[in-house]
VEXTORBA-64012 format. One record per residue: residue number from 1; residue in three letters; chain; z, x, y of N, C-alpha, C in turn. Coordinates in pm, whole numbers, plus 50000, padded with zeros to 5 digits. Atoms other than C-alpha are relative to their C-alpha. Layout:
% VEXTORBA-64012
<atom NUM; ALA; A; <Z; X; Y>; <Z; X; Y>; <Z; X; Y>>,
...
END
This chain:
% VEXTORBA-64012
<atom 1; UNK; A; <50097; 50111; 50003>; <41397; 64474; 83974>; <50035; 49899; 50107>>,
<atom 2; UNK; A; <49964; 50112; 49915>; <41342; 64227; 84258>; <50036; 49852; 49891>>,
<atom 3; UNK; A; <49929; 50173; 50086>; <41532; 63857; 84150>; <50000; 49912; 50130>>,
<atom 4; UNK; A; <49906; 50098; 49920>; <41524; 63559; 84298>; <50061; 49893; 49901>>,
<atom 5; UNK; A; <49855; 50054; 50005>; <41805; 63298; 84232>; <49942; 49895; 50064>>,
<atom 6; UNK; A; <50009; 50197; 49981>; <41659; 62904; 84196>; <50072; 49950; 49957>>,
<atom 7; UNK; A; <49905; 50054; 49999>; <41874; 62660; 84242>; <49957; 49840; 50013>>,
<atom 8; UNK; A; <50070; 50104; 49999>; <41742; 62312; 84147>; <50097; 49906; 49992>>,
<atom 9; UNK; A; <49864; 50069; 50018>; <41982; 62049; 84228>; <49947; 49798; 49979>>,
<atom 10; UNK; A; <50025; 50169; 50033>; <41758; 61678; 84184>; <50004; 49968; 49881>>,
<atom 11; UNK; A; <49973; 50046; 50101>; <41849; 61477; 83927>; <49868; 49897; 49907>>,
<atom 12; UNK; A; <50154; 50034; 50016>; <41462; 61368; 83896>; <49981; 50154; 49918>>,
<atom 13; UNK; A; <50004; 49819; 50037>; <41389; 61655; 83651>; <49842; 50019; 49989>>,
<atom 14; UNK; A; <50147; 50036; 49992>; <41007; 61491; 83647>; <50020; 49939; 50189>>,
<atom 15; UNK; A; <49989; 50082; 49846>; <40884; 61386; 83990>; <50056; 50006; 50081>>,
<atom 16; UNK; A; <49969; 49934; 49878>; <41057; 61560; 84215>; <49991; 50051; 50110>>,
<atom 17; UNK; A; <50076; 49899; 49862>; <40965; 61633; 84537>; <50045; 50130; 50065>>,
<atom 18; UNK; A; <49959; 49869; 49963>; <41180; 61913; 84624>; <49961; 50123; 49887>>,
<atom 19; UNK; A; <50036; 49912; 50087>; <41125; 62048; 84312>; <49847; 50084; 50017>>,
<atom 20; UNK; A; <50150; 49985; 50017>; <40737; 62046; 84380>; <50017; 50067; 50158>>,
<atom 21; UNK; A; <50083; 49893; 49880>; <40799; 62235; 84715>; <50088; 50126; 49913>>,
<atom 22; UNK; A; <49977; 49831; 50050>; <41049; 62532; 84518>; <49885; 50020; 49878>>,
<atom 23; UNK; A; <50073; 49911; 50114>; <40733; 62553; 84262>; <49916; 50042; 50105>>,
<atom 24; UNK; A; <50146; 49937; 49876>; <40464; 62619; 84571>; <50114; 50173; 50033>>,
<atom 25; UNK; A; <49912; 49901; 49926>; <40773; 62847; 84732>; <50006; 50156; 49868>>,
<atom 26; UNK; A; <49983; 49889; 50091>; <40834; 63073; 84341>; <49843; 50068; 49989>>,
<atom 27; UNK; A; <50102; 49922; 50000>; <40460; 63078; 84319>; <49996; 50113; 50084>>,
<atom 28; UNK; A; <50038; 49908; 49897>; <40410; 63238; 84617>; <50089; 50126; 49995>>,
<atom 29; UNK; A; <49909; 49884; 50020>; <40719; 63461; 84564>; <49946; 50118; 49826>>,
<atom 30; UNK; A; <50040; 49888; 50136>; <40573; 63584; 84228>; <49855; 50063; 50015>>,
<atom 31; UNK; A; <50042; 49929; 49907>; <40273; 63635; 84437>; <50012; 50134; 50024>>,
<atom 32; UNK; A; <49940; 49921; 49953>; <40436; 63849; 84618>; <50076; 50142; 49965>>,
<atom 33; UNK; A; <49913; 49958; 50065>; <40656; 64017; 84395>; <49960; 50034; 49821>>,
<atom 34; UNK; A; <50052; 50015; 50139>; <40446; 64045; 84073>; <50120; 50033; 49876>>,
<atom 35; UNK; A; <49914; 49960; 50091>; <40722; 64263; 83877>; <50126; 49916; 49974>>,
<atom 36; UNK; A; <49864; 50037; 49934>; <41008; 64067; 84010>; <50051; 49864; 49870>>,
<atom 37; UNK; A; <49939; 50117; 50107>; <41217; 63778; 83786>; <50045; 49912; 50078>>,
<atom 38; UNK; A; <49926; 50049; 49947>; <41325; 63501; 83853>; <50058; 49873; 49901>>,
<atom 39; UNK; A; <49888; 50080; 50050>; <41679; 63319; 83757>; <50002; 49893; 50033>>,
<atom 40; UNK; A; <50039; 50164; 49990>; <41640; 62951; 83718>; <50217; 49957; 49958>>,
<atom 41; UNK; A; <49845; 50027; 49996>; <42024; 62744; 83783>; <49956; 49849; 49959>>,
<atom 42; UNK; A; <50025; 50112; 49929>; <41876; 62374; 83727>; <50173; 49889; 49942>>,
<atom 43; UNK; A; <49835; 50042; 49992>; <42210; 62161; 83808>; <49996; 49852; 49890>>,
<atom 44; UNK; A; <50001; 50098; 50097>; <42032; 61851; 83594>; <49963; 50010; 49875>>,
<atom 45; UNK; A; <49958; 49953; 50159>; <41964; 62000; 83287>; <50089; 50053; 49914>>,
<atom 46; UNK; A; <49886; 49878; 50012>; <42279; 62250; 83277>; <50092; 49921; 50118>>,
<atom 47; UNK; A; <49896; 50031; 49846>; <42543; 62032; 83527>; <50107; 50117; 49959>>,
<atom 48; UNK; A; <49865; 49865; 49975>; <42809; 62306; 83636>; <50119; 49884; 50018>>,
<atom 49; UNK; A; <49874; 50042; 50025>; <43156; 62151; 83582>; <50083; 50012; 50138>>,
<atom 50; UNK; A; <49942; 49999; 49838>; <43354; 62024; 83911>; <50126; 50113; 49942>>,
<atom 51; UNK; A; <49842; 49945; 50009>; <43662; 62258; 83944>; <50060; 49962; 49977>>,
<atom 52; UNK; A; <49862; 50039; 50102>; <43988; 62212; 83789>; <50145; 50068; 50080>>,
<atom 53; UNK; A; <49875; 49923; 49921>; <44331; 62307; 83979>; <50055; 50130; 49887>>,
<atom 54; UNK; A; <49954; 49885; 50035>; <44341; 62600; 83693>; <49885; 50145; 50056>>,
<atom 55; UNK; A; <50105; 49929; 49966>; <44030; 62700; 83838>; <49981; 50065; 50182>>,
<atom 56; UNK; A; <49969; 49984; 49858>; <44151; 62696; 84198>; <50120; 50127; 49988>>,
<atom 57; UNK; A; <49866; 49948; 49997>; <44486; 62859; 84090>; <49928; 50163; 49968>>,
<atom 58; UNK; A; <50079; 49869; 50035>; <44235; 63162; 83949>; <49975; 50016; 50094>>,
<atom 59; UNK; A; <50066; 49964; 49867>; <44074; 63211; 84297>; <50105; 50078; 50082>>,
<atom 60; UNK; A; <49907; 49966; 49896>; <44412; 63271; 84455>; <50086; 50078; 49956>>,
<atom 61; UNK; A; <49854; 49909; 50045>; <44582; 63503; 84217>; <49928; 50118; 49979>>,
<atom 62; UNK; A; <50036; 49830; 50028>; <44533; 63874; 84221>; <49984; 50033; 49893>>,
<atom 63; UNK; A; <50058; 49935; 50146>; <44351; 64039; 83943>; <50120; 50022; 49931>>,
<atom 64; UNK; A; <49888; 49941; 50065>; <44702; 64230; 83834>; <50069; 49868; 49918>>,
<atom 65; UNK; A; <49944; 50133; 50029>; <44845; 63857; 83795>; <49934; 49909; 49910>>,
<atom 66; UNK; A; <50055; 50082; 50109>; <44577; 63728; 83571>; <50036; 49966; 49892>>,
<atom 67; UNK; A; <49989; 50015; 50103>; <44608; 63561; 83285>; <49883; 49934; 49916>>,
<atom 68; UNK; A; <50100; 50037; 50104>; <44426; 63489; 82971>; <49900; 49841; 50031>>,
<atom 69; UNK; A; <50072; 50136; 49982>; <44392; 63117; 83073>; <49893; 49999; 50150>>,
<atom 70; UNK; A; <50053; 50011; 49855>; <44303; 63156; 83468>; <49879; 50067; 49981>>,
<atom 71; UNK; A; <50112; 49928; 50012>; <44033; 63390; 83378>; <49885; 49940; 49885>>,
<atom 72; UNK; A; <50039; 50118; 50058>; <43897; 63128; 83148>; <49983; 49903; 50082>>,
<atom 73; UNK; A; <50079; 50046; 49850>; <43886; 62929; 83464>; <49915; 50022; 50077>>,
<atom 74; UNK; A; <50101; 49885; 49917>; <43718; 63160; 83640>; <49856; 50039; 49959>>,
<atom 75; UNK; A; <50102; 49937; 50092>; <43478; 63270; 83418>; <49842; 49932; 50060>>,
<atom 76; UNK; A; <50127; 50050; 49976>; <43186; 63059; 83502>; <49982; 49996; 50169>>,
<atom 77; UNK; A; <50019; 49952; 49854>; <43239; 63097; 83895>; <49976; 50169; 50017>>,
<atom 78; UNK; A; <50045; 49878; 49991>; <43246; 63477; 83793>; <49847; 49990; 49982>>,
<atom 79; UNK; A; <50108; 50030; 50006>; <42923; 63409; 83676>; <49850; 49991; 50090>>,
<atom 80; UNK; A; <50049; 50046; 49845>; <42788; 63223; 83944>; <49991; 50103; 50068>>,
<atom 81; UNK; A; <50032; 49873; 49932>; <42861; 63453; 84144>; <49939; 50148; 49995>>,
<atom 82; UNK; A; <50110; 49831; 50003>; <42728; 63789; 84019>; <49859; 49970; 49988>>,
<atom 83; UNK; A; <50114; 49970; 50015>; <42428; 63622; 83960>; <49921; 49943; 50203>>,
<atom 84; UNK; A; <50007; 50018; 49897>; <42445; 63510; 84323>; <50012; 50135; 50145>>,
<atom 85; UNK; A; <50056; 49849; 49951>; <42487; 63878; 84441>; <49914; 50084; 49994>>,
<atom 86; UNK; A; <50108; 49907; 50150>; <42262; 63998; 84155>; <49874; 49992; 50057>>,
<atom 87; UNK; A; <50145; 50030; 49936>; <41972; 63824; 84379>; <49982; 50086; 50102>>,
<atom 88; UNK; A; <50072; 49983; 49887>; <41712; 63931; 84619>; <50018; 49905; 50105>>,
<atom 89; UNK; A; <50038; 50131; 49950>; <41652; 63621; 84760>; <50078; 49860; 49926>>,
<atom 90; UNK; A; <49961; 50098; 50074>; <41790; 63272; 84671>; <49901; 49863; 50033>>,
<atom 91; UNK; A; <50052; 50126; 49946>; <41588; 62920; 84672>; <50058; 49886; 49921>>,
<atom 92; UNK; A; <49898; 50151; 50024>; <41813; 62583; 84702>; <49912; 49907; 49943>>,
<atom 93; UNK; A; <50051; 50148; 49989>; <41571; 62272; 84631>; <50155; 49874; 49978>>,
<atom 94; UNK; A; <49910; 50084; 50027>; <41767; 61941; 84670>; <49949; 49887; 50116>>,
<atom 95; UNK; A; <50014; 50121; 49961>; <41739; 61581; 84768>; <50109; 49942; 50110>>,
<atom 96; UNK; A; <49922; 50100; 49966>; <41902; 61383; 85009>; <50076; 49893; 49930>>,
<atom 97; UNK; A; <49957; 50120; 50079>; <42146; 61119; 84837>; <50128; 49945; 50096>>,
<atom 98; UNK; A; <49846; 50047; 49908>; <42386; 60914; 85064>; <50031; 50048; 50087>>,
<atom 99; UNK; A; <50012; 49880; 49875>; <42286; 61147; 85379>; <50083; 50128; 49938>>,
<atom 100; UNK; A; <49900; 49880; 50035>; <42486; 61442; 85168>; <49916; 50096; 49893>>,
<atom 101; UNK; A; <50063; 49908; 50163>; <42352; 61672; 84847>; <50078; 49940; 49917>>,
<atom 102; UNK; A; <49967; 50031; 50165>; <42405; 61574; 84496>; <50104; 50039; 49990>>,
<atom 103; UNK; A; <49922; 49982; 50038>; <42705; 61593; 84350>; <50000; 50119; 49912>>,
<atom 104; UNK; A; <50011; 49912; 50053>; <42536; 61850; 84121>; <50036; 50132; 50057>>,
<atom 105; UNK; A; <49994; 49866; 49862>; <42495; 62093; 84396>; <50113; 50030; 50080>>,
<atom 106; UNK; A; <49850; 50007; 49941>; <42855; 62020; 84524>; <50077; 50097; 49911>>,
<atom 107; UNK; A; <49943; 49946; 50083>; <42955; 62126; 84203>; <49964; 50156; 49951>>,
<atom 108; UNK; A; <50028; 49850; 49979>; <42779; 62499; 84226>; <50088; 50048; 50121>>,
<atom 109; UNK; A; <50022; 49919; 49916>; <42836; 62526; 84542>; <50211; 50016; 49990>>,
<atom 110; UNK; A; <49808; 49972; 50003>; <43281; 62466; 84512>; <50021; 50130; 49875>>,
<atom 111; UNK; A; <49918; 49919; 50054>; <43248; 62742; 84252>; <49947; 50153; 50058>>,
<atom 112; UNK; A; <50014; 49844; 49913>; <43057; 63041; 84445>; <50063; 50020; 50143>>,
<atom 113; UNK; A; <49948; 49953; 49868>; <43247; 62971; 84768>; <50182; 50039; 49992>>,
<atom 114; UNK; A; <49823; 49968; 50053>; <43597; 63171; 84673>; <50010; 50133; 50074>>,
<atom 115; UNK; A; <49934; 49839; 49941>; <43769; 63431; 84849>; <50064; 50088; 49945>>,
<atom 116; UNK; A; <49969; 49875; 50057>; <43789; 63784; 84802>; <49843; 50019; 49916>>,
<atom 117; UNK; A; <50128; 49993; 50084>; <43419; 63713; 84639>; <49884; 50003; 50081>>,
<atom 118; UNK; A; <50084; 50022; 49888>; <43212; 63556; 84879>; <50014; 49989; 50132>>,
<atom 119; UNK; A; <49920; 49967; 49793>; <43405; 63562; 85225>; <50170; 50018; 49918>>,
<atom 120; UNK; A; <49884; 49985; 49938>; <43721; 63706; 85344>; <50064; 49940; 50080>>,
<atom 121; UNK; A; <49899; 50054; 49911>; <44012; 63627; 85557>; <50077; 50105; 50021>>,
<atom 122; UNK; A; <49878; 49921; 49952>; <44178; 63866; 85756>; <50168; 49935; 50026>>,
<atom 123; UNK; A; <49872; 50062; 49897>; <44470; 63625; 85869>; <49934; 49970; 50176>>,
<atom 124; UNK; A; <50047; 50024; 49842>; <44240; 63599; 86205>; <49831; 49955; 49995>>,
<atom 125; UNK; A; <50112; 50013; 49997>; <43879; 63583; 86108>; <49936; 50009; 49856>>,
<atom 126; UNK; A; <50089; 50009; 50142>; <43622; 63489; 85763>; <49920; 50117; 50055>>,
<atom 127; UNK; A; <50140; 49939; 49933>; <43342; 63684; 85736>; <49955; 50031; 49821>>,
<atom 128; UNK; A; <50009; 50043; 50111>; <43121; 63651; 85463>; <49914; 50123; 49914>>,
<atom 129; UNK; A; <50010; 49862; 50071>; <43054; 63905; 85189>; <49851; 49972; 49914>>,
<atom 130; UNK; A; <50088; 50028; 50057>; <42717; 63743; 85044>; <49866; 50055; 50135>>,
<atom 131; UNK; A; <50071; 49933; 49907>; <42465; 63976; 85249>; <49863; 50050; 50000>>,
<atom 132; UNK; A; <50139; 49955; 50065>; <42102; 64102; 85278>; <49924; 49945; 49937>>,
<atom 133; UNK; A; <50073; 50103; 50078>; <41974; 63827; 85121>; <49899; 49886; 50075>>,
<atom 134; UNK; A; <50015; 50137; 49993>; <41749; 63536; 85253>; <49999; 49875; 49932>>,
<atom 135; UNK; A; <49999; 50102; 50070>; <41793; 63164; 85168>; <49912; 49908; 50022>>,
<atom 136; UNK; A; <50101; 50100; 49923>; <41519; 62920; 85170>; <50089; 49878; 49906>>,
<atom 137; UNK; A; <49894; 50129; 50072>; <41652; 62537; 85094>; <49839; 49873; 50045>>,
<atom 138; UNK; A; <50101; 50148; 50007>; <41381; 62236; 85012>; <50088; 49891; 49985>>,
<atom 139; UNK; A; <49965; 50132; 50038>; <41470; 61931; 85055>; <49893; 49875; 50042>>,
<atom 140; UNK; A; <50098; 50119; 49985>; <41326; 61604; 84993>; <50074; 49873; 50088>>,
<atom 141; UNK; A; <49950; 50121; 49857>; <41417; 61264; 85257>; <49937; 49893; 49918>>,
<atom 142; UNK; A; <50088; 50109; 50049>; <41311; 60935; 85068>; <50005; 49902; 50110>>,
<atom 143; UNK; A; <50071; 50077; 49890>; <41296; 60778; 85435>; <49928; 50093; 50099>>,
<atom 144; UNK; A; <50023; 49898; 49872>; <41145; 60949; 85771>; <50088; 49992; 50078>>,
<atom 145; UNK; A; <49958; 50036; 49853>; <41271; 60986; 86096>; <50153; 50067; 49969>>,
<atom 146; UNK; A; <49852; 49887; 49991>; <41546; 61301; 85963>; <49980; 50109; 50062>>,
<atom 147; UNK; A; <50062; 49905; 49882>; <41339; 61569; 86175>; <50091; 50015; 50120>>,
<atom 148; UNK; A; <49984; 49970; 49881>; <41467; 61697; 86501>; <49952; 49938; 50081>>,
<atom 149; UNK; A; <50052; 50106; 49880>; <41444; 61403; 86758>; <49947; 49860; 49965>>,
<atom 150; UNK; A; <50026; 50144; 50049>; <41401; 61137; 86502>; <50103; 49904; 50002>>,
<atom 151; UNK; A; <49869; 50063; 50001>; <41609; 60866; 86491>; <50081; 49943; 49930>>,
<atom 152; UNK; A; <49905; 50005; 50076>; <41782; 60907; 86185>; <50075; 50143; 49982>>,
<atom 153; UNK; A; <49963; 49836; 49975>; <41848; 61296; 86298>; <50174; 49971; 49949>>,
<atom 154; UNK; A; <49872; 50008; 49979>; <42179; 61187; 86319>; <50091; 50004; 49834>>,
<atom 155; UNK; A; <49904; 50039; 50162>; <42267; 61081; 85939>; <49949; 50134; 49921>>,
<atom 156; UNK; A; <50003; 49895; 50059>; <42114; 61434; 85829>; <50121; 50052; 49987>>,
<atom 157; UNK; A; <49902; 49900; 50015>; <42410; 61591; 85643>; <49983; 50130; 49934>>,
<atom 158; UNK; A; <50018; 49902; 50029>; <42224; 61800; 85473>; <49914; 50152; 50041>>,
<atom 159; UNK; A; <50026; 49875; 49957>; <42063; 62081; 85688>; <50123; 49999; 50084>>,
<atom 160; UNK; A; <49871; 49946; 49965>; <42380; 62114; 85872>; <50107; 50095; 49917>>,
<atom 161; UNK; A; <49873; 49955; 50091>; <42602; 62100; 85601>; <49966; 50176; 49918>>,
<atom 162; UNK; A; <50077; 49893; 50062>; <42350; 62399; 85396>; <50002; 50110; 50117>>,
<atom 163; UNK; A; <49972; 49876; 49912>; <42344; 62602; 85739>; <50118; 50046; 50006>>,
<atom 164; UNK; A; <49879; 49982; 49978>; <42692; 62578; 85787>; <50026; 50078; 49884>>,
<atom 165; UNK; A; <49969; 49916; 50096>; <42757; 62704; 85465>; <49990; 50112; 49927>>,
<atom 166; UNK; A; <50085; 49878; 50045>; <42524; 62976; 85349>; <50003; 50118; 50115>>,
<atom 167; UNK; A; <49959; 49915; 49933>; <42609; 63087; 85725>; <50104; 50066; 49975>>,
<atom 168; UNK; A; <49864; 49959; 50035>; <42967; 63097; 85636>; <50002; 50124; 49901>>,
<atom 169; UNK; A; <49948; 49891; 50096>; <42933; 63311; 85328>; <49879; 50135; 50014>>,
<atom 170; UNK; A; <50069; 49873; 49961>; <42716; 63586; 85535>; <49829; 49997; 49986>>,
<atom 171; UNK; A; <50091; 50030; 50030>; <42357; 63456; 85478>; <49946; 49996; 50175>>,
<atom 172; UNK; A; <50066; 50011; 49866>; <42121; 63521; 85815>; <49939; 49961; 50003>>,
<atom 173; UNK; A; <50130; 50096; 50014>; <41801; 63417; 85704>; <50023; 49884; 49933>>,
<atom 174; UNK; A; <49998; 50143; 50055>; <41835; 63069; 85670>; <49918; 49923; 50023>>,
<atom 175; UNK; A; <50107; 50046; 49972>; <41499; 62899; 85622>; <50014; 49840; 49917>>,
<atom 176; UNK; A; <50016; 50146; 50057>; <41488; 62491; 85560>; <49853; 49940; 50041>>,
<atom 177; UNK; A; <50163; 50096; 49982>; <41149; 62280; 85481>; <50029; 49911; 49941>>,
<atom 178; UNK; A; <49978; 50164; 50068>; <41197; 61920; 85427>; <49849; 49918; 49989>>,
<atom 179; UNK; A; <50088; 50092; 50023>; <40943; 61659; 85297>; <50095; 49875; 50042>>,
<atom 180; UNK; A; <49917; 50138; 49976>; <41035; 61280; 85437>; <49918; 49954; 49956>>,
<atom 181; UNK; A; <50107; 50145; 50016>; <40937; 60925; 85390>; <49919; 50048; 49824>>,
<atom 182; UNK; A; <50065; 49995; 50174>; <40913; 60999; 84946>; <49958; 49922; 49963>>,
<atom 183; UNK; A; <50007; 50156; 50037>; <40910; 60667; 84880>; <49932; 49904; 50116>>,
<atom 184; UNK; A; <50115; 50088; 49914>; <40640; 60550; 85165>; <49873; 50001; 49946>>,
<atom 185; UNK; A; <50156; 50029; 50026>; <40252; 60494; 85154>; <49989; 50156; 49916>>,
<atom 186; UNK; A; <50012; 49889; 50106>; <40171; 60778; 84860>; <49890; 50052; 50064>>,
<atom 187; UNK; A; <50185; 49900; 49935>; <39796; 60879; 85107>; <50131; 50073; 50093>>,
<atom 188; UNK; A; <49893; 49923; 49895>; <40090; 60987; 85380>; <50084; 50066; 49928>>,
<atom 189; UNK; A; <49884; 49860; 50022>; <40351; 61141; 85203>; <49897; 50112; 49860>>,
<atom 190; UNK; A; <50082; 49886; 50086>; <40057; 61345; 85002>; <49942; 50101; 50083>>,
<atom 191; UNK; A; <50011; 49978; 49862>; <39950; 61465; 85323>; <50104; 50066; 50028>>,
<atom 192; UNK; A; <49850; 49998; 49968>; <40318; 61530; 85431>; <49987; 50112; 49843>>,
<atom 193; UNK; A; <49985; 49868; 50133>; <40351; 61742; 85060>; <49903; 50105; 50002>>,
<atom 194; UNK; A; <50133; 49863; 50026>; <40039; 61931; 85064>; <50061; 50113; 50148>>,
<atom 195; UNK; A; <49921; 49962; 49840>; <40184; 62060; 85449>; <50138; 50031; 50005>>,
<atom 196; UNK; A; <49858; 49879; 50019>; <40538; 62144; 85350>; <49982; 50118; 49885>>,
<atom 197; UNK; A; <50005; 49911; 50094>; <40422; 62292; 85046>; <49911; 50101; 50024>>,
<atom 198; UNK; A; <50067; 49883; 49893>; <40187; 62550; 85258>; <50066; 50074; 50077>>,
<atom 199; UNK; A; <49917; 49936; 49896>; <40437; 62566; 85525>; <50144; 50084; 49911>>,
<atom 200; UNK; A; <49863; 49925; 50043>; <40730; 62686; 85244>; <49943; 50110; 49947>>,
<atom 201; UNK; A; <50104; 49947; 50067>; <40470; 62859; 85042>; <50037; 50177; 50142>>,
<atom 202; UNK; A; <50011; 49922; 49886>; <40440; 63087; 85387>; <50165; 50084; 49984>>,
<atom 203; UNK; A; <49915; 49933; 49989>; <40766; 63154; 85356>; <50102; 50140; 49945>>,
<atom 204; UNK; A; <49966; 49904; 50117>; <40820; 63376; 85022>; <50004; 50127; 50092>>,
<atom 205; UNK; A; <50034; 49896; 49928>; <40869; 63718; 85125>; <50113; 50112; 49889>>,
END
């Protein structure tokens, strides 16, 4: 069965604007995909638990070496993760907060990025074991001017930080559609929503 793997990280669980471009983006994927399922993660109804140094100490010890407790650490990054392999496709939504992502979304993302799971390390080179998959990532901007050539381009941390990362753990298709300016004139940023939510919409596949 095709799966995709939503990943809702605003803490708006009404009124969300990212949220309201991954519902245009699942439509269209169920569209697409009539038979197909899809696994809902949302980080503000269900917050995922920051890591724990017993939960780090699990990451770095060889299966043979496990113990009862570390694997009780583990357990919910195992999780995570198979259902993060388990996908077709994955879709991020998430907000800007403090030019960075939510703390929610911090807290997924420190438990699917572990080695030996989702990237390797030779001693010379990563390379990342999460493959075959595309990622689309919504995000919402509650000012303008975070676009390419605007002139708050600069304080965007979050399409960097989301490329950088989803590159890292072997992800090629990496598709981002942002809505800005949430919190401006409501005739413009309706305008501005109806137009990302077409343009992400386009993107299901």
């Amino acid at each position: 069965m095709t799966t995709l793997l939503r990943i809702d990280a605003s803490a708006r669980v009404e009124d969300s604007y990212s949220r309201q471009l991954g519902d245009s983006f699942e439509a269209s994927w169920r569209t697409r995909h009539p038979s197909g399922a899809v696994v809902r993660r949302d980080l503000a109804r269900a917050p995922i638990p920051q890591i724990t140094s017993e939960t780090i100490a699990g990451f770095y010890t060889p299966a043979e070496a496990m113990t009862d407790a570390l694997r009780d650490a583990t357990s919910l990054s195992d999780a995570l993760i198979g259902e993060l392999q388990a996908a077709n496709a994955l879709l991020v939504t998430t907000p800007m907060y403090n030019f960075g992502i939510p703390a929610a979304l911090k807290a997924w993302v420190d438990q699917i990025v572990r080695i030996g799971r989702t990237f390797s390390y030779d001693g010379a080179n990563f390379t990342g074991l999460v493959t075959g998959k595309p990622v689309t990532i919504a995000i919402a901007y509650g000012a303008g001017g975070y676009g390419e050539g605007g002139p708050l381009a600069a304080l965007d941390l979050v399409r960097p930080y989301l490329a950088t990362l989803f590159g890292f753990l072997g992800f090629t298709e990496i598709r981002l559609m942002g809505v800005e300016a949430t919190t401006g004139d409501p005739h413009t940023l309706e305008t501005a929503l109806d137009a990302a939510r077409t343009a992400i919409a386009a993107l299901a596949v």
